[in-house]
N, C-alpha and C positions, 0 to 999 in steps of 0.2 A: 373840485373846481380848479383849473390850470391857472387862475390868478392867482391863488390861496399857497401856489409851490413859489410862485415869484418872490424874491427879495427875502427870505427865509423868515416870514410873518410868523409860521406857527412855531419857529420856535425861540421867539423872544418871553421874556420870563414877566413882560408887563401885559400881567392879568388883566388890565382893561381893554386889550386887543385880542386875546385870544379866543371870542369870537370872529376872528375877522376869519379865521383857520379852524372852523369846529371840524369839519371833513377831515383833515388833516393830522390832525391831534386825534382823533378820534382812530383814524388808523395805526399810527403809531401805538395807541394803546392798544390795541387789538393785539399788534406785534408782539406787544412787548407781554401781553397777559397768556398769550399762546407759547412765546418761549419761556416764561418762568413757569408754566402748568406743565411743560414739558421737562426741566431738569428740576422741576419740586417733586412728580411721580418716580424718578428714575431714583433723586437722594433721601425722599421724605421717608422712609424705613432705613432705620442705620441697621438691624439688623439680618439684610437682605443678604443671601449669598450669593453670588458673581453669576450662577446660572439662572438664579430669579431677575436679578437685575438684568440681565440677557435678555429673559423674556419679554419685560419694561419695555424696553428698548426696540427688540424683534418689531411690537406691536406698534410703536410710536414712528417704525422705517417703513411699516405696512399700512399706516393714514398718511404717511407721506407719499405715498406710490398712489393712493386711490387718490391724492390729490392734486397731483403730478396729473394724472387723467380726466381728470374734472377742472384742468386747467388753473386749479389756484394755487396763483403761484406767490402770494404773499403770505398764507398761512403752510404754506410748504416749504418757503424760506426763514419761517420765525420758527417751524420743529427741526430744519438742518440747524440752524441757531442755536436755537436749545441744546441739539445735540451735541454741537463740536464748542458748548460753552468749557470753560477748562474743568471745573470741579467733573464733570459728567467725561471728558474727553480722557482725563486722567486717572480712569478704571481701568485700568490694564487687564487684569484678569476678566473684568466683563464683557471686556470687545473680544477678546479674546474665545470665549465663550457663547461667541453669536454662531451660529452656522454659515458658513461661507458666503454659500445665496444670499444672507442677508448683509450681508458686509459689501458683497459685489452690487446688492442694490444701492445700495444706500452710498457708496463711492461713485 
């Protein structure tokens, strides 16, 4: 609802208005649960090796392309997010290990 972005209602911290903003909070959490489900599969194995975590990855640049095409572009801004979060950004050897293609998609 284009009232509910005016005057930044959903994100004042008094709980007795923040139904005034359910829409709005409620996408934000969307964001925010699609980018940490995105660098919690990439980190949540510490024993991953750099080509396994590639894979992770691969797959999560490959729902962002199907969703690139299917037009949504809030939950294909909250997996770029994810992606280029820093713990996940900071796998050198894992980007590194993506295949081209997928590094050219995903730039």
């Amino acid at each position: 609802v284009p009232h509910q972005c005016l005057g930044a209602i959903w994100s004042r911290r008094d709980k007795n208005r923040s139904h005034e903003a359910a829409t709005v909070l409620a996408t934000v959490n969307q964001f925010n649960a699609v980018s940490f489900r995105v660098i919690s599969t990439v980190l949540m194995e510490p024993d991953l090796r750099p080509s396994e975590r590639a894979r992770v990855i691969s797959t999560w640049i490959d729902i962002a392309q199907e969703l690139r095409v299917l037009k949504n572009f809030s939950s294909l801004k909250a997996i770029i997010s994810g992606l280029q979060s820093n713990p996940v950004y900071r796998l050198q050897k894992t980007w590194q290990a993506l295949p081209k293609e997928k590094v050219r998609k995903y730039i």
